[in-house]
N, C-alpha and C positions, 0 to 999 in steps of 0.2 A: 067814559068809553076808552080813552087813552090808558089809563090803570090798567079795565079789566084787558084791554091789549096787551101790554108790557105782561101781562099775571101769565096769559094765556104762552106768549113768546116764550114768556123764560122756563114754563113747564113742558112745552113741545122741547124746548132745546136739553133740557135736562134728562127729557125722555130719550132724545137723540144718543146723547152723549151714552145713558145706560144700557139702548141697544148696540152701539157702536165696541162699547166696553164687552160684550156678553159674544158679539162677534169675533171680536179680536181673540178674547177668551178659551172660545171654541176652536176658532184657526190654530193659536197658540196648541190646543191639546192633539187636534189632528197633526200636528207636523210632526210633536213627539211621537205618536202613534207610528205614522207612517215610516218615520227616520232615527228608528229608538234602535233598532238592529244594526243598523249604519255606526250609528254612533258605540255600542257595545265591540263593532272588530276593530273600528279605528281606535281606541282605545287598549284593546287587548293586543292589536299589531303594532302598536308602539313600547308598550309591554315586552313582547317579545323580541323587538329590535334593541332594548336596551338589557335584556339576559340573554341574547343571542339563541334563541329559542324558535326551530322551523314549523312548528303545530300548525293545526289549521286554528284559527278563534275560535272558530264552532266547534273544536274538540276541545276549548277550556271550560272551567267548573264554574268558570266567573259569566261565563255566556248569558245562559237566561238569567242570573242574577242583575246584570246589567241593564240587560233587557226591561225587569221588572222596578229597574231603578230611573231609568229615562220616561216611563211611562206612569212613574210618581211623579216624579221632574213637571212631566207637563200636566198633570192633573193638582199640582203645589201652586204652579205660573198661572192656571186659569184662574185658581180660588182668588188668588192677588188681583186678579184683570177685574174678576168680577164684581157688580155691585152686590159686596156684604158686610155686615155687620165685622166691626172692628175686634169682635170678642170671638167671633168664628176664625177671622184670620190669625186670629193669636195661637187658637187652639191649635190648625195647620199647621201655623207656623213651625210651634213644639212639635209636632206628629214627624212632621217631614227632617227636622233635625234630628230626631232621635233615629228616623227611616237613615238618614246619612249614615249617623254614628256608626251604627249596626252596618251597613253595608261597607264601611273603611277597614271595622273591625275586623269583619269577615274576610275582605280583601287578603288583609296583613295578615290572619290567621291561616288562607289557604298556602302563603309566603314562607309560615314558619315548618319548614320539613326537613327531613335527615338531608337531603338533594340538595335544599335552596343555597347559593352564592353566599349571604348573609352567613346563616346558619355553620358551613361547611367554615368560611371566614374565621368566627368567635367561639363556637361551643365543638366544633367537630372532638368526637370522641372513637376512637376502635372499640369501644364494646356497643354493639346497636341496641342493645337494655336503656342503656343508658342515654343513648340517641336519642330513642326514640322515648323515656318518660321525659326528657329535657322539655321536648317540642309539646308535650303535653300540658307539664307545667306553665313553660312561658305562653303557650293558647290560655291556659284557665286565665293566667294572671292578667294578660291582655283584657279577658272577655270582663275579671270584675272592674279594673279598672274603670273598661266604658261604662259598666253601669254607673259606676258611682260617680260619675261625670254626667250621666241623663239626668239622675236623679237630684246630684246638687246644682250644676250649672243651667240647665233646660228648661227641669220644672222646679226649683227651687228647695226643696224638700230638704230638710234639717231630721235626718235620722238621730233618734236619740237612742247611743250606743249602751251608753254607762245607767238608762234606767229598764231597758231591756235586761243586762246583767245583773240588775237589783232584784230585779222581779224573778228571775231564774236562780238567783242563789237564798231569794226567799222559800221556793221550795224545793222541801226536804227531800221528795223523796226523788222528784225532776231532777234535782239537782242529782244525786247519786247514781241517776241513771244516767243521766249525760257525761260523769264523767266514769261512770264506768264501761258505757263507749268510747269515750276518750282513751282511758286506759288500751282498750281493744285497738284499735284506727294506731295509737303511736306504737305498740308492740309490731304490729305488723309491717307502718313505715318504718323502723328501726331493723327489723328483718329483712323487709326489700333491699335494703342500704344496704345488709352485711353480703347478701345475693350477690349484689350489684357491683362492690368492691372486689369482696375474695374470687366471685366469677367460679364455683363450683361449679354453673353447666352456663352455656349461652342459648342463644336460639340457632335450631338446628340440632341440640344434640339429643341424643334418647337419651332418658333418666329413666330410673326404677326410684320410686319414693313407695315405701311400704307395698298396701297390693298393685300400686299403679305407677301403670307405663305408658312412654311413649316419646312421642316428639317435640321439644317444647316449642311453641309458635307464640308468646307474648310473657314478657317478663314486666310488673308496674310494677310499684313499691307498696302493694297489698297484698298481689297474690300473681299465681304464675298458672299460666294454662299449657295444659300438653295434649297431646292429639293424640289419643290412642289406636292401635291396630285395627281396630273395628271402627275409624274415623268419628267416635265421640271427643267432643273435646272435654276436657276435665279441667276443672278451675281447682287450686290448690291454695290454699292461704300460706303464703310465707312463713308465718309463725309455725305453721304446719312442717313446712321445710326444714327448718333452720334445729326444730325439736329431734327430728329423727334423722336416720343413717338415709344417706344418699348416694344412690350408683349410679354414676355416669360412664355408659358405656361406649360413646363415642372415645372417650380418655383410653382406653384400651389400643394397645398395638397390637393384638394381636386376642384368638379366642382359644378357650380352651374343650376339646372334644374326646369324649372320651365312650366308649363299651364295651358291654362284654359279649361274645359271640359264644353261645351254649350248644357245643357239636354232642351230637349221639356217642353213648356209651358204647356203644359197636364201634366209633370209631380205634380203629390202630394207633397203639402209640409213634409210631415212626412217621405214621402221615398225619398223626398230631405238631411231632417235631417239624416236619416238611412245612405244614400250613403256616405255624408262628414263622417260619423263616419268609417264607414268599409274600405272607400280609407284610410283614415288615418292611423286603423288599418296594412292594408298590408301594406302599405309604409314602417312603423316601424318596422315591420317585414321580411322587405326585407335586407338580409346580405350588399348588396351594399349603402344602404342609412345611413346617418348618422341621429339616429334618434332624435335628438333633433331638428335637422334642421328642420322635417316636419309641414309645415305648410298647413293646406285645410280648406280654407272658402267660403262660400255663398258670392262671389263679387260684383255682378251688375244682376240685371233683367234687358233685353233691351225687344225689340218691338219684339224678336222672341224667348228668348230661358234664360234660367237662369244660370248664369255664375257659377261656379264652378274655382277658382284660387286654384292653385296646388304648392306649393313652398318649395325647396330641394335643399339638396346639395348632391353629389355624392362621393364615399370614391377614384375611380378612378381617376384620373390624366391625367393618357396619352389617347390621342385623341381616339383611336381606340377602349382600351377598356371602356371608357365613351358610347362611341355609343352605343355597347352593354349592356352596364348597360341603357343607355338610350332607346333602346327598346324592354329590361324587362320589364320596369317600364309602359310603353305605352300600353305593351301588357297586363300587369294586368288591367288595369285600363279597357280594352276593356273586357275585359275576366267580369270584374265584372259589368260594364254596361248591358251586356249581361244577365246577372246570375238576374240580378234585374229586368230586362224586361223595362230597360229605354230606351224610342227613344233619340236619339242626335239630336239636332239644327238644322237645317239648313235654309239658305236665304229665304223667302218668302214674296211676294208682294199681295198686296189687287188691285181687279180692278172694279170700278164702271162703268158702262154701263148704258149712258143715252137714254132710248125711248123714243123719244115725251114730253112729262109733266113729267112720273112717274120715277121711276128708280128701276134699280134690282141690286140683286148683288150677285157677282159670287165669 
């Protein structure tokens, strides 16, 4: 009786012990829950006191990350509280290291920007091409890094490099294609570079590359994208670049504008003389013109109309306000056409009509 006493004692107490364990367990997972958001601004407001940074926490990117990191935290501490098998805690164990890794990763990677203290410190560069594939690089290199630290220190894992590369240079014809994307991928990093160096355009400036235009908005050491007029964006391979002629027209001081004004055949020569003088006049006059550029001569009399060639250069540069300077300059020229009571040119055909023997004409 004493026996089955003691048998019974030490199984209530063991019982004890495992609900006691499963409680704590659970307490443990409610306080994370409850106090996981607490813990994510205390953490990002010390962040910011040490970059001197006024944001609210809840406007950083690391917010709910954190969030969803304290609320692993306390679902890691139950699994430990609780009564399980030694081969479940291990597995966790691994899960929730590798949850870290990934969440430090992240951390340091949202760290690496053209902005951050660090960055601006060691890598700052004047061309933001370059800025900004630096920050890209060193995130990739960061991100294999951690892998290959889950994969050998966490779960043990012995990648075998050199029989991977046995097996790919066993086929022929795998092989030829992988390095004939290789070929492709280092043609175009070697393009990016030359981009990148010589700095033909930056971001911000319009380029003309063959039929396309626009504004560039990202330069990587693959390919370059620009923003066209009608806001598609256009993806360009470097290689594509570096092969053909390129205009950048931000590089420009200045544009050049030129046409011809086609007066009626009615018009008088002397108020032909009179017009070339007074376009001239206002052209030189006009604050957007450069005026020594202005040229207006008498070009050509053809079969309908007497040319008038108009030729300038404009102080504007960028695309948009050139147009405007460009039709200022159109609308004087109308406004003075008008003011002189000249007709303007246009197409006109002779038709003869034969009757019988004679002929009339119309």
């Amino acid at each position: 009786m004493e026996e089955l006493r003691e048998m019974l004692t030490s199984i209530d107490l063991e019982n004890l012990l495992k609900i006691f364990d499963i409680q704590i367990g659970l307490g443990v997972l409610v306080f994370f829950i409850i106090f996981k958001s607490l813990f994510a601004k205390i953490l990002i407001k010390v962040y910011y006191k040490l970059t001197k940074n006024k944001k609210n926490p809840k406007d950083s990117t690391m917010y709910k990350p954190l969030n969803w990191f304290f609320l692993l935290l306390g679902i890691f501490l139950m699994i430990n509280i609780l009564p399980t098998s030694k081969r479940f805690i291990l597995i966790s164990n691994a899960v929730f290291e590798t949850i870290v890794v990934y969440y430090i990763t992240k951390a340091i990677s949202t760290l690496i920007t053209e902005d951050s203290i660090v960055y601006k410190k060691f890598f700052k560069s004047e061309n933001k091409a370059i800025n900004k594939f630096t920050c890209k690089l060193l995130r990739g290199i960061l991100w294999i890094i951690s892998f290959i630290f889950v994969v050998k220190k966490i779960y043990g894992w012995n990648i075998d490099f050199g029989g991977i590369g046995t097996l790919v240079t066993g086929l022929g014809i795998g092989s030829a294609a992988i390095a004939l994307a290789a070929q492709d991928m280092v043609k175009g990093v070697l393009s990016g570079a030359a981009i990148l160096t010589d700095k033909p355009f930056v971001i911000g400036d319009w380029i003309e590359v063959g039929e396309f235009q626009g504004t560039v908005i990202d330069i990587t050491f693959r390919s370059t994208r620009i923003k066209a007029a009608n806001n598609t964006v256009i993806t360009i391979p470097n290689s594509t670049i570096t092969s053909t002629s390129v205009i950048n027209w931000n590089r420009l001081t200045s544009r050049r504008f030129d046409c011809i004004l086609n007066l009626s055949l009615e018009t008088p020569s002397e108020k032909v003389r009179k017009v070339v003088k007074e376009i001239k006049l206002v052209l030189q006059n006009n604050p957007e013109v450069i005026k020594e550029t202005v040229e207006v001569n008498v070009d050509a009399i053809s079969s309908c109309s007497t040319d008038i060639k108009i030729f300038l250069y404009v102080r504007q540069s960028e695309y948009v306000k050139f147009l405007k300077a460009k039709q200022d300059i159109l609308c004087s020229l109308l406004f003075l056409v008008e003011k002189e009571n000249i007709d303007l040119a246009y197409p006109t055909q002779t038709l003869y009509v034969r009757e019988g023997k004679g002929e009339s004409e119309e």
